[in-house]
PDB file with SEQRES, HELIX, SHEET and CRYST1 records, atoms N, CA, C and O in Angstrom:
SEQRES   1 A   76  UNK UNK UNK UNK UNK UNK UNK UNK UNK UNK UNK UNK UNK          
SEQRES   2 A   76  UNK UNK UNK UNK UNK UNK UNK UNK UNK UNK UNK UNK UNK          
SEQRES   3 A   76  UNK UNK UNK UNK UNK UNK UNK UNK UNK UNK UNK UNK UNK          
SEQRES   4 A   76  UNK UNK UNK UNK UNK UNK UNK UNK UNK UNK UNK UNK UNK          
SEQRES   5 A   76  UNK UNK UNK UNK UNK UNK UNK UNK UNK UNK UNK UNK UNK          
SEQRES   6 A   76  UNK UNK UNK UNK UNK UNK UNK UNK UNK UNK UNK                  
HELIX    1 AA1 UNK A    2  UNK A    6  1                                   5    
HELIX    2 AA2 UNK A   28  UNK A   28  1                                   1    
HELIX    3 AA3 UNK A   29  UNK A   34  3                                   6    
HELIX    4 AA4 UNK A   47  UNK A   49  5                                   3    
HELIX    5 AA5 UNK A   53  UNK A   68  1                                  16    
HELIX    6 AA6 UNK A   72  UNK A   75  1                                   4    
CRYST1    1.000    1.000    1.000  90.00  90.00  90.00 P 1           1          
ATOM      1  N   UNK A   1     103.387 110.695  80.465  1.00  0.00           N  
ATOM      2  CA  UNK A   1     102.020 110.262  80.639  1.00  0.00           C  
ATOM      3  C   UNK A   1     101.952 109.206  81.733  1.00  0.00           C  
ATOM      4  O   UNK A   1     101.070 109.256  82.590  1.00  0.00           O  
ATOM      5  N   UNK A   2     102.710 108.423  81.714  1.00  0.00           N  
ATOM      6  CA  UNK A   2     102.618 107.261  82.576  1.00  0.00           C  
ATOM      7  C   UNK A   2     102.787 107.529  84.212  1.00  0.00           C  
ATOM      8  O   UNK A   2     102.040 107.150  85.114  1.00  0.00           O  
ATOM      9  N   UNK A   3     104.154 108.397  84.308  1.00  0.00           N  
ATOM     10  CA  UNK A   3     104.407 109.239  85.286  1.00  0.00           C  
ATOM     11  C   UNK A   3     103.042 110.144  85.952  1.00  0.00           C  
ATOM     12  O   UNK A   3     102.790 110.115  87.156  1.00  0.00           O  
ATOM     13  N   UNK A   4     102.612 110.564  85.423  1.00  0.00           N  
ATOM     14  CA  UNK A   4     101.773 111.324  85.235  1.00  0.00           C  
ATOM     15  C   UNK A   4     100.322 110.563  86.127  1.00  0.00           C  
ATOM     16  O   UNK A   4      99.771 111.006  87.134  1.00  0.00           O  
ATOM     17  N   UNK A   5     100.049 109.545  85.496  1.00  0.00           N  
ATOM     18  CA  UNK A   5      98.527 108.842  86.399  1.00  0.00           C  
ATOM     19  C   UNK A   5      99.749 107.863  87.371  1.00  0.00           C  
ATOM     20  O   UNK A   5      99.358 107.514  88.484  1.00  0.00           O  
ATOM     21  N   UNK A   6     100.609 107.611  87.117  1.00  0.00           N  
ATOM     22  CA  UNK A   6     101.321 107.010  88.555  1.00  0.00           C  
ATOM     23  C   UNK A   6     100.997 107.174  89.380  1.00  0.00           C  
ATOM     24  O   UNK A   6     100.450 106.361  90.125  1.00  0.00           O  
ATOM     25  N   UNK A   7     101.314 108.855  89.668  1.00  0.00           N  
ATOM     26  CA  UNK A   7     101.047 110.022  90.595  1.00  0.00           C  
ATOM     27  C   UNK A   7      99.854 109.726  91.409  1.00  0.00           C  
ATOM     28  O   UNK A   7      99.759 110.067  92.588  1.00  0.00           O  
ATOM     29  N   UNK A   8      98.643 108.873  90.540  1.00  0.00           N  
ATOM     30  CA  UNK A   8      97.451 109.244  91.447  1.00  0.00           C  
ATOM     31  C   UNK A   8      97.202 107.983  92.217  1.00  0.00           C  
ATOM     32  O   UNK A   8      97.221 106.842  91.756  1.00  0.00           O  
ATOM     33  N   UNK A   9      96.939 108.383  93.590  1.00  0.00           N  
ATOM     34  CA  UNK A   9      96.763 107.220  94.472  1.00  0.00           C  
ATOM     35  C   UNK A   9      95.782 106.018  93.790  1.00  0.00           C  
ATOM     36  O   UNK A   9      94.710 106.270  93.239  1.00  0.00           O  
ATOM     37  N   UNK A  10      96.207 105.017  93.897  1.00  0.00           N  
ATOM     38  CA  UNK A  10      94.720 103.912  93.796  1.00  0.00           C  
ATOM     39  C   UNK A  10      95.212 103.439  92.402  1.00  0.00           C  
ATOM     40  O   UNK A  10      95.409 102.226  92.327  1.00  0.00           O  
ATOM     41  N   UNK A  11      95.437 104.142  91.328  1.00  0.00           N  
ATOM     42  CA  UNK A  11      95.310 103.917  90.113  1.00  0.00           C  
ATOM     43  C   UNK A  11      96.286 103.050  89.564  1.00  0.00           C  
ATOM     44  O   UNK A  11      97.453 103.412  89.711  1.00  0.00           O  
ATOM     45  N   UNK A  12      96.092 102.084  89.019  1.00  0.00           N  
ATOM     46  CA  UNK A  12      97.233 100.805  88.769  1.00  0.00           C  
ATOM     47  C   UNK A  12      97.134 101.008  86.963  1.00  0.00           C  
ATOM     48  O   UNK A  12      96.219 100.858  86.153  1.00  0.00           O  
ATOM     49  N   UNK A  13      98.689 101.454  86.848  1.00  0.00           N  
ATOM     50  CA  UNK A  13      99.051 101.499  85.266  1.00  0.00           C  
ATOM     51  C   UNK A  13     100.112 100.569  84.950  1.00  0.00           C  
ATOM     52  O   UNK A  13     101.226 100.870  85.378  1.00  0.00           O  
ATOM     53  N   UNK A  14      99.951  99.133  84.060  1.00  0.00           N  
ATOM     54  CA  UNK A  14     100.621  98.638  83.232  1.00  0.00           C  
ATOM     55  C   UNK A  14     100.970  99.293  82.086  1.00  0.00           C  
ATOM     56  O   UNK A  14     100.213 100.069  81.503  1.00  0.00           O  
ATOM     57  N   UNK A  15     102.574  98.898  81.575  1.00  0.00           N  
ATOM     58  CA  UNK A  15     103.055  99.226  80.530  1.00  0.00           C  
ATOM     59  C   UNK A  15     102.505  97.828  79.383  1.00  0.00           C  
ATOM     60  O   UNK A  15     102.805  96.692  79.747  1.00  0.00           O  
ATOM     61  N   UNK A  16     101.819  97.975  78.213  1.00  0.00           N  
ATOM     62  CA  UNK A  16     101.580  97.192  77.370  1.00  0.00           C  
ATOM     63  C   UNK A  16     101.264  95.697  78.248  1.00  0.00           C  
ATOM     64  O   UNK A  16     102.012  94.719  78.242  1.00  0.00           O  
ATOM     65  N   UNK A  17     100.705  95.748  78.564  1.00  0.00           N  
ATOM     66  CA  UNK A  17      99.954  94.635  79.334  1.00  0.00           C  
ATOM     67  C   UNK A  17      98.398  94.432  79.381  1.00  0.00           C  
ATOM     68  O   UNK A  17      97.815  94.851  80.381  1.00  0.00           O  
ATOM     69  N   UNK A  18      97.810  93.937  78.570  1.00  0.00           N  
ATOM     70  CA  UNK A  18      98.357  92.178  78.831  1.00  0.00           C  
ATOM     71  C   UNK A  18      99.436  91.750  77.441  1.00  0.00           C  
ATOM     72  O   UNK A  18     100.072  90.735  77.159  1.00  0.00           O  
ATOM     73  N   UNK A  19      99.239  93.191  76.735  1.00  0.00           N  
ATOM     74  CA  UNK A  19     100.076  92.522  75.392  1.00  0.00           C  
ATOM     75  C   UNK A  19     100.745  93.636  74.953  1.00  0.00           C  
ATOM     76  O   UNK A  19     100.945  94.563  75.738  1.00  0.00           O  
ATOM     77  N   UNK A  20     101.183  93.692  73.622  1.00  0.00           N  
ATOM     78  CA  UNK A  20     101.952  94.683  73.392  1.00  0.00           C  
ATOM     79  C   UNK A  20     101.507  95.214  72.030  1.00  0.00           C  
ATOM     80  O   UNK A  20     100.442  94.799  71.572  1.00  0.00           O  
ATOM     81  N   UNK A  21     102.376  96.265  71.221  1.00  0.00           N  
ATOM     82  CA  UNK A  21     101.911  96.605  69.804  1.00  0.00           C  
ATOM     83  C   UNK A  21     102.492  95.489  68.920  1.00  0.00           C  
ATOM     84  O   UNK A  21     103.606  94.966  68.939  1.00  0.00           O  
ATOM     85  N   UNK A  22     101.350  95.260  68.088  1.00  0.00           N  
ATOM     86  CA  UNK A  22     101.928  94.255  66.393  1.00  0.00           C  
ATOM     87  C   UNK A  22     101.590  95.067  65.594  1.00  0.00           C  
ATOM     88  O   UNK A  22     100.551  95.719  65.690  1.00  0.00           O  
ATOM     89  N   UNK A  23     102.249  95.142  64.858  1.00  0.00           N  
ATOM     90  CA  UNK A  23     102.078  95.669  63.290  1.00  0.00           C  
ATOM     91  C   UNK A  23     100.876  94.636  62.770  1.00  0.00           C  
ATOM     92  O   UNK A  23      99.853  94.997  62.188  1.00  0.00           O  
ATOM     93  N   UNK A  24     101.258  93.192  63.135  1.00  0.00           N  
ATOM     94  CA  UNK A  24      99.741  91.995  61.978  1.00  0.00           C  
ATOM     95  C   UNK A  24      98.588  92.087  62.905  1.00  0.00           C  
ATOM     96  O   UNK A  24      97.783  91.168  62.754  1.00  0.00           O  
ATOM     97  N   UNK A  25      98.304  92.923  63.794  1.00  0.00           N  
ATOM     98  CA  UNK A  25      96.912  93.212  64.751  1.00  0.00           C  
ATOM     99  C   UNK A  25      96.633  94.570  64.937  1.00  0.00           C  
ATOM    100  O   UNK A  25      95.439  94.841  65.070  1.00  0.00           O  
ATOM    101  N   UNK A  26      97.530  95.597  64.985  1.00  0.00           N  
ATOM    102  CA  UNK A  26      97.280  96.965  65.223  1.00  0.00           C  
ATOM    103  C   UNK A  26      97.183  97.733  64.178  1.00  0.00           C  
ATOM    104  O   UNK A  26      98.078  97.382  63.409  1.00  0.00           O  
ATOM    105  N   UNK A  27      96.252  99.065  63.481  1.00  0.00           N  
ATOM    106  CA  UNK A  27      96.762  99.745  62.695  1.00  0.00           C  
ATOM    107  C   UNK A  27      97.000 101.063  63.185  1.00  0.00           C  
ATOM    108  O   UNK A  27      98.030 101.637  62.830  1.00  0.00           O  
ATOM    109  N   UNK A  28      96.090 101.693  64.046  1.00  0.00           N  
ATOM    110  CA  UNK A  28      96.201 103.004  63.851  1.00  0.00           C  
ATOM    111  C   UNK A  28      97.808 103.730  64.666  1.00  0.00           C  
ATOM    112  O   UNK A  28      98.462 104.725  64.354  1.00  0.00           O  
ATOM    113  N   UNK A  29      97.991 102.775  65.713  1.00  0.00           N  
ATOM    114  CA  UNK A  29      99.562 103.289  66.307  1.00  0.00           C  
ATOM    115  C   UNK A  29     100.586 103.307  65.304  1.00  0.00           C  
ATOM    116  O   UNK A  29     101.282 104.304  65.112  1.00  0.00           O  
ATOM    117  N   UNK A  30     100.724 102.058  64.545  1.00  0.00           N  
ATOM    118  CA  UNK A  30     101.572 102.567  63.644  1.00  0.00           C  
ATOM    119  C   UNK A  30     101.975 103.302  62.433  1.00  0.00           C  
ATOM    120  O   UNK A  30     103.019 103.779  61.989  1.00  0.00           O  
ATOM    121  N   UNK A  31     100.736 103.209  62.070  1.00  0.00           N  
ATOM    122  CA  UNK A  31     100.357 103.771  60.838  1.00  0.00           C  
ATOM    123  C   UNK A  31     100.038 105.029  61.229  1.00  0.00           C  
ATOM    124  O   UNK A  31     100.065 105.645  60.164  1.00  0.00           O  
ATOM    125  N   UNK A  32      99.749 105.809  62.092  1.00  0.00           N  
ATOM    126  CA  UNK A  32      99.386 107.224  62.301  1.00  0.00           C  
ATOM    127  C   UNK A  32     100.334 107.583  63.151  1.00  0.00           C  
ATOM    128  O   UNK A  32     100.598 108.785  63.129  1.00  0.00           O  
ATOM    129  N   UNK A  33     101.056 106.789  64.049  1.00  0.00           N  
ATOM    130  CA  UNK A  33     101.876 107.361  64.858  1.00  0.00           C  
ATOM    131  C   UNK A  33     103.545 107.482  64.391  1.00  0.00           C  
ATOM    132  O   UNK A  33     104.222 108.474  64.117  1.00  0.00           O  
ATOM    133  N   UNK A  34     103.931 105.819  64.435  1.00  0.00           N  
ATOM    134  CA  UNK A  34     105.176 105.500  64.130  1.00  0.00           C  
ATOM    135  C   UNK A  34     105.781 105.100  62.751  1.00  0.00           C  
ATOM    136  O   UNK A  34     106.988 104.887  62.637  1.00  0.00           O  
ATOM    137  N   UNK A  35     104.896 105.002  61.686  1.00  0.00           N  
ATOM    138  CA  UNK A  35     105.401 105.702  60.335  1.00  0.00           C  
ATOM    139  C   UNK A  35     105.439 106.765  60.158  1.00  0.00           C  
ATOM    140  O   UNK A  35     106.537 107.094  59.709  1.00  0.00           O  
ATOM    141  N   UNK A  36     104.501 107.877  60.327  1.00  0.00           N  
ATOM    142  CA  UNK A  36     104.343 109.214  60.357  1.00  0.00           C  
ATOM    143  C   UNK A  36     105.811 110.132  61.211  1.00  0.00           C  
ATOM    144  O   UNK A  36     106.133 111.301  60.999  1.00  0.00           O  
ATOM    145  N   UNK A  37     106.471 109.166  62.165  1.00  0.00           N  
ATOM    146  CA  UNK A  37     107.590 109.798  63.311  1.00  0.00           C  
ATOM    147  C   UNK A  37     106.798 110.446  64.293  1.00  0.00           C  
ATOM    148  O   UNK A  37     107.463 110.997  65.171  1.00  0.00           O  
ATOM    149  N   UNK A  38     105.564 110.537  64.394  1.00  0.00           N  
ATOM    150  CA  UNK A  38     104.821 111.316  65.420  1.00  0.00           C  
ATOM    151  C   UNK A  38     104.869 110.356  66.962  1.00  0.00           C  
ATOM    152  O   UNK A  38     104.873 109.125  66.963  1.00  0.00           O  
ATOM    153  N   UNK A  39     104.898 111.112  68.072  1.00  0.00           N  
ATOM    154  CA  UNK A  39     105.101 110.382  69.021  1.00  0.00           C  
ATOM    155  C   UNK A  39     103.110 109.655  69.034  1.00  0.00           C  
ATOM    156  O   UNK A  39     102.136 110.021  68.377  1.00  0.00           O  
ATOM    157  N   UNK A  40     103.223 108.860  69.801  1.00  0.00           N  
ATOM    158  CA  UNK A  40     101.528 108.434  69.568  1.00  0.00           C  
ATOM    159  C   UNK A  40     101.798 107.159  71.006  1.00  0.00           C  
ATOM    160  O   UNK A  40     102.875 106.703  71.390  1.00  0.00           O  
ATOM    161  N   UNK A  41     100.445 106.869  71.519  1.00  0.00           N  
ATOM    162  CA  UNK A  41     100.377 105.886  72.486  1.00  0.00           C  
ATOM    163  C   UNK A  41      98.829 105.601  72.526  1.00  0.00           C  
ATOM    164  O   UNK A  41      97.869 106.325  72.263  1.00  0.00           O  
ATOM    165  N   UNK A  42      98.927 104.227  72.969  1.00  0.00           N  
ATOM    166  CA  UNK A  42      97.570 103.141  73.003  1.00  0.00           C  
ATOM    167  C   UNK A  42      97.006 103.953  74.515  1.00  0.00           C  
ATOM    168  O   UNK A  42      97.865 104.358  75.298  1.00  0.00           O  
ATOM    169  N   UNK A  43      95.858 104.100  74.762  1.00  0.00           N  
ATOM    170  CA  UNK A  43      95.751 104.277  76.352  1.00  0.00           C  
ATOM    171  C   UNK A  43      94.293 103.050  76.401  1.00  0.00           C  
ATOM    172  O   UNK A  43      93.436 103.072  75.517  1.00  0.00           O  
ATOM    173  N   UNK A  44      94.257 102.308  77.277  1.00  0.00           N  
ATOM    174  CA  UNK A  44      93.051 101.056  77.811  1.00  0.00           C  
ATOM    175  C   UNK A  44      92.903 101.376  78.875  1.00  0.00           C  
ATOM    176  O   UNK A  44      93.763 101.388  79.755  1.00  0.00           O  
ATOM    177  N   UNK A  45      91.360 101.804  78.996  1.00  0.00           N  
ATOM    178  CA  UNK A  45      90.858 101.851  80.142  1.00  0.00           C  
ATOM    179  C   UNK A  45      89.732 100.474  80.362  1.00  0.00           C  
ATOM    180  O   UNK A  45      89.188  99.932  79.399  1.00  0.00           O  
ATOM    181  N   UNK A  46      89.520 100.062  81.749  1.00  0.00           N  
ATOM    182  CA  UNK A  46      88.921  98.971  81.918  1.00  0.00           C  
ATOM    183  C   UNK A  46      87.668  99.444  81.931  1.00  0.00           C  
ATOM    184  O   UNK A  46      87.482 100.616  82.257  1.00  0.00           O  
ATOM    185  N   UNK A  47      86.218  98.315  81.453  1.00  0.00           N  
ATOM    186  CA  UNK A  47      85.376  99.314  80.715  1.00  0.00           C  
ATOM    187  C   UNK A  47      84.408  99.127  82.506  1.00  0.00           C  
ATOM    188  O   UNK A  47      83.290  99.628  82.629  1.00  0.00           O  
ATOM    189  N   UNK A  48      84.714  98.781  83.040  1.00  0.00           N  
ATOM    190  CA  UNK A  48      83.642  99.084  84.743  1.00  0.00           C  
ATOM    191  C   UNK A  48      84.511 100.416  85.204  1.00  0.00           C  
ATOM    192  O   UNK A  48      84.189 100.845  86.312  1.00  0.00           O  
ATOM    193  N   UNK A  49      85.426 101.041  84.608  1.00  0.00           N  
ATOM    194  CA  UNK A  49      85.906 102.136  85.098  1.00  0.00           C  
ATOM    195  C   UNK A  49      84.965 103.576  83.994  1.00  0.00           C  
ATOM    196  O   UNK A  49      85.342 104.747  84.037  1.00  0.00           O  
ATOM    197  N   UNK A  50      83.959 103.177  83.257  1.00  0.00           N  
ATOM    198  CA  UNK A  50      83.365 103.819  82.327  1.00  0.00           C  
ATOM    199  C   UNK A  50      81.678 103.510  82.464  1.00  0.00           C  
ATOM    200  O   UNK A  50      80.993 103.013  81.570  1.00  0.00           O  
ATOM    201  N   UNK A  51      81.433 103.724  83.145  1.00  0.00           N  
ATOM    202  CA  UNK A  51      80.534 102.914  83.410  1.00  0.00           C  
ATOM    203  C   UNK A  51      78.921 104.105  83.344  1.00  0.00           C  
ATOM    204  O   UNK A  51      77.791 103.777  82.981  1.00  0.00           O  
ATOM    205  N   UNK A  52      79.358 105.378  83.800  1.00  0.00           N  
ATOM    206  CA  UNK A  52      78.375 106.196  83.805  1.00  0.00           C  
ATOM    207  C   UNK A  52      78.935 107.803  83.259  1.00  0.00           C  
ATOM    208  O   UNK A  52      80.154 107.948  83.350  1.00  0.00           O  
ATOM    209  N   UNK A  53      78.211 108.898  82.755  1.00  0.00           N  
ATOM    210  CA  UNK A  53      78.867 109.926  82.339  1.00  0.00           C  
ATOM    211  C   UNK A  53      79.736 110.618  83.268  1.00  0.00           C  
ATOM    212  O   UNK A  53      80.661 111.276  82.793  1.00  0.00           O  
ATOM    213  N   UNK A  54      79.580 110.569  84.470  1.00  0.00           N  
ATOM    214  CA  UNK A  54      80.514 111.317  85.804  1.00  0.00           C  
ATOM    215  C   UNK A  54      81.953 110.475  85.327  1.00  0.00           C  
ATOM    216  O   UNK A  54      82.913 111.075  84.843  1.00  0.00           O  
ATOM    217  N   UNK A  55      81.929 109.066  85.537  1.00  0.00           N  
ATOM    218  CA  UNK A  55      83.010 108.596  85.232  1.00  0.00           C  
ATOM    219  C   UNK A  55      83.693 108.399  84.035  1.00  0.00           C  
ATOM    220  O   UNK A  55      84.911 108.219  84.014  1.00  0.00           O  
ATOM    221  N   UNK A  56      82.900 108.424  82.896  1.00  0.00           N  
ATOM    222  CA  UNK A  56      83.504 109.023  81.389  1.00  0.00           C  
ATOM    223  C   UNK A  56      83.960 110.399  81.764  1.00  0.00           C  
ATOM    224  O   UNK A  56      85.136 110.377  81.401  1.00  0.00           O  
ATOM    225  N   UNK A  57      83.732 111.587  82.274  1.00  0.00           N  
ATOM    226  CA  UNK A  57      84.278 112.724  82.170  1.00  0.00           C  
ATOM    227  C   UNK A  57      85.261 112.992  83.520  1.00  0.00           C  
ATOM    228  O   UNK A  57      85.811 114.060  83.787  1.00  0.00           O  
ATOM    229  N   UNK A  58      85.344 111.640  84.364  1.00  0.00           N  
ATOM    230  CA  UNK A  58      86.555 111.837  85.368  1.00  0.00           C  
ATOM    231  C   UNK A  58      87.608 111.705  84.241  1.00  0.00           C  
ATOM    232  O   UNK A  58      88.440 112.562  83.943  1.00  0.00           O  
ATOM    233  N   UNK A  59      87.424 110.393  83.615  1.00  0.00           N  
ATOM    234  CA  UNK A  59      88.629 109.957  83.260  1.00  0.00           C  
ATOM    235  C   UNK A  59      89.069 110.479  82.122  1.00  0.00           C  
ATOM    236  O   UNK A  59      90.164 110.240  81.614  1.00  0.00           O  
ATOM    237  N   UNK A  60      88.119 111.297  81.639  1.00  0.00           N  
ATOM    238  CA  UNK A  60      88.653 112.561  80.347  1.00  0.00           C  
ATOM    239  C   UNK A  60      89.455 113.590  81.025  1.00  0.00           C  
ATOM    240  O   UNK A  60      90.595 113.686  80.569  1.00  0.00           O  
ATOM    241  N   UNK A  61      89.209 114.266  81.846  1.00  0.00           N  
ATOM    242  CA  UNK A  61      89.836 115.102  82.704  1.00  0.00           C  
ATOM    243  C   UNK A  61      90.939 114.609  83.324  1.00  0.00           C  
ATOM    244  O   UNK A  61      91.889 115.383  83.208  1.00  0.00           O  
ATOM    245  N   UNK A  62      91.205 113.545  83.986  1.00  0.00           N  
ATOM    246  CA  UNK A  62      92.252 112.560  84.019  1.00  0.00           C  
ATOM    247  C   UNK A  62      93.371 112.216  83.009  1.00  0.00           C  
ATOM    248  O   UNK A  62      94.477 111.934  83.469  1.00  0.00           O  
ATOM    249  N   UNK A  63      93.212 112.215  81.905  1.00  0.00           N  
ATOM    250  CA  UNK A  63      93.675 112.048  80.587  1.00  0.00           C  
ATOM    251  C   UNK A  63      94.228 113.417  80.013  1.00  0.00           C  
ATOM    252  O   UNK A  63      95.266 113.487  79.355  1.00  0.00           O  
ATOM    253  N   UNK A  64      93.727 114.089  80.213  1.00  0.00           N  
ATOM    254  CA  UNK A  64      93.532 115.657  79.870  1.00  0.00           C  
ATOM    255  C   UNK A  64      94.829 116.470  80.479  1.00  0.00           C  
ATOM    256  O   UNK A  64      95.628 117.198  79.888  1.00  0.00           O  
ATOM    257  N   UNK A  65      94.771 116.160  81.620  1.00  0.00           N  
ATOM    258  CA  UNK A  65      95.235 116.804  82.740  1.00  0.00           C  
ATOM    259  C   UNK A  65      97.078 116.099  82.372  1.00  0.00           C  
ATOM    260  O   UNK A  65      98.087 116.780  82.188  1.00  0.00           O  
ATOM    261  N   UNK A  66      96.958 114.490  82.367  1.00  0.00           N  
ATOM    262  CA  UNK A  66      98.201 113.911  82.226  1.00  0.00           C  
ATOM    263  C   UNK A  66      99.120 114.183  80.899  1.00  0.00           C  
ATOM    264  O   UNK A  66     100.339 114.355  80.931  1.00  0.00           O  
ATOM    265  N   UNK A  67      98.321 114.189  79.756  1.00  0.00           N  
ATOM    266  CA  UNK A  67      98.937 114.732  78.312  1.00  0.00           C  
ATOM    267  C   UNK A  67      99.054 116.347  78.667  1.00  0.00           C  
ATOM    268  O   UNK A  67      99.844 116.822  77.852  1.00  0.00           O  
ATOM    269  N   UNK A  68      98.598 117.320  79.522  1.00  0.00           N  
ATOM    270  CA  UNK A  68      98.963 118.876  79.064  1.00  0.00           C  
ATOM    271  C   UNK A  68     100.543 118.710  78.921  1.00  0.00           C  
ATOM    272  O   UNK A  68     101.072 118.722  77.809  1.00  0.00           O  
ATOM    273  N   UNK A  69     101.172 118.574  79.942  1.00  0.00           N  
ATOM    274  CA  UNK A  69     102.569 118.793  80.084  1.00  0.00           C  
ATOM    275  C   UNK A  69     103.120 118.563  78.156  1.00  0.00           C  
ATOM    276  O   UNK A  69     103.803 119.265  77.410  1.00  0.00           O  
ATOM    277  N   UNK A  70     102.678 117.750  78.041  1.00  0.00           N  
ATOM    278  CA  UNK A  70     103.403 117.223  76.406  1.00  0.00           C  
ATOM    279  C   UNK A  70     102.713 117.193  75.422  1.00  0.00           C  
ATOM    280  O   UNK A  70     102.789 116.464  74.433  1.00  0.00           O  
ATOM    281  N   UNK A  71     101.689 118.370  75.793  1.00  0.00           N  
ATOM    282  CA  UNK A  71     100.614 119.181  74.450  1.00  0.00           C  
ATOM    283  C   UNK A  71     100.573 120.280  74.720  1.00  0.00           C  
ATOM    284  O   UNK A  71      99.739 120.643  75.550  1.00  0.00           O  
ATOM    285  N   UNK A  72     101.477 121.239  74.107  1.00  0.00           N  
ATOM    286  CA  UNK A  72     100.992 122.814  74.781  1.00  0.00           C  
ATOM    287  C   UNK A  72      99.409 123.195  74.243  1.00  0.00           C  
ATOM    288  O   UNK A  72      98.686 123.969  74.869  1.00  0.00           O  
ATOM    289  N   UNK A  73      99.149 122.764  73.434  1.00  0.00           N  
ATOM    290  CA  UNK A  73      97.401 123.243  73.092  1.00  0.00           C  
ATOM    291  C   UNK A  73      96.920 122.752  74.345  1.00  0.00           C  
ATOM    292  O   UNK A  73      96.149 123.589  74.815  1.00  0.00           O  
ATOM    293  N   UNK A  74      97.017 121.958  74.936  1.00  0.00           N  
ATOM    294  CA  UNK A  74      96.369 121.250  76.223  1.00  0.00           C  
ATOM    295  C   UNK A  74      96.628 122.268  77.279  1.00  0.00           C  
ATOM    296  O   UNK A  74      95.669 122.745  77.885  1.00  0.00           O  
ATOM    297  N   UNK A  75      97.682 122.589  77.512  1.00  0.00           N  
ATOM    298  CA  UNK A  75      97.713 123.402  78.660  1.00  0.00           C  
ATOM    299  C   UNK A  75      96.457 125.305  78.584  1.00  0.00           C  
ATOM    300  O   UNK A  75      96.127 126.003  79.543  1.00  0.00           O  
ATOM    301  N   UNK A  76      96.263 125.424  77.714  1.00  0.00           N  
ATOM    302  CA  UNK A  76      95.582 127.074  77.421  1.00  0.00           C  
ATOM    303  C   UNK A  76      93.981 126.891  77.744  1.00  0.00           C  
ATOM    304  O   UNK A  76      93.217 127.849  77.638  1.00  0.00           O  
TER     305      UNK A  76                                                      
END                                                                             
């Protein structure tokens, strides 16, 4: 995934930045992801990057596009 929007010019991706996962602040990553053993990840988008429906459905398609590789339902 990360690899993945790397790829696209312009686009600046931190790993867990500005912070990281807690178990005493987070529930649903761990509790749905990493108790379960399921792979799972936080994604933050900055909210002036959401700003109108063109750009809610860039960045769905954006998102979309970066998880197929490691969702075969995604790819069909």
């Amino acid at each position: 995934m990360r690899t993945a929007l790397e790829a696209e010019e312009g686009l600046v991706v931190g790993m867990n930045l500005p912070y990281g996962i807690s178990r005493d602040e987070d529930y649903a990553l761990p509790v749905h992801g990493t108790d379960r053993f399921y792979p799972a990840l936080l994604i933050e988008v900055r909210n002036d990057e959401l700003g109108d429906g063109w750009r809610i459905r860039r960045w769905a398609d954006r998102l979309a596009t970066a998880l197929a590789p490691s969702v075969p339902e995604f790819s069909s």
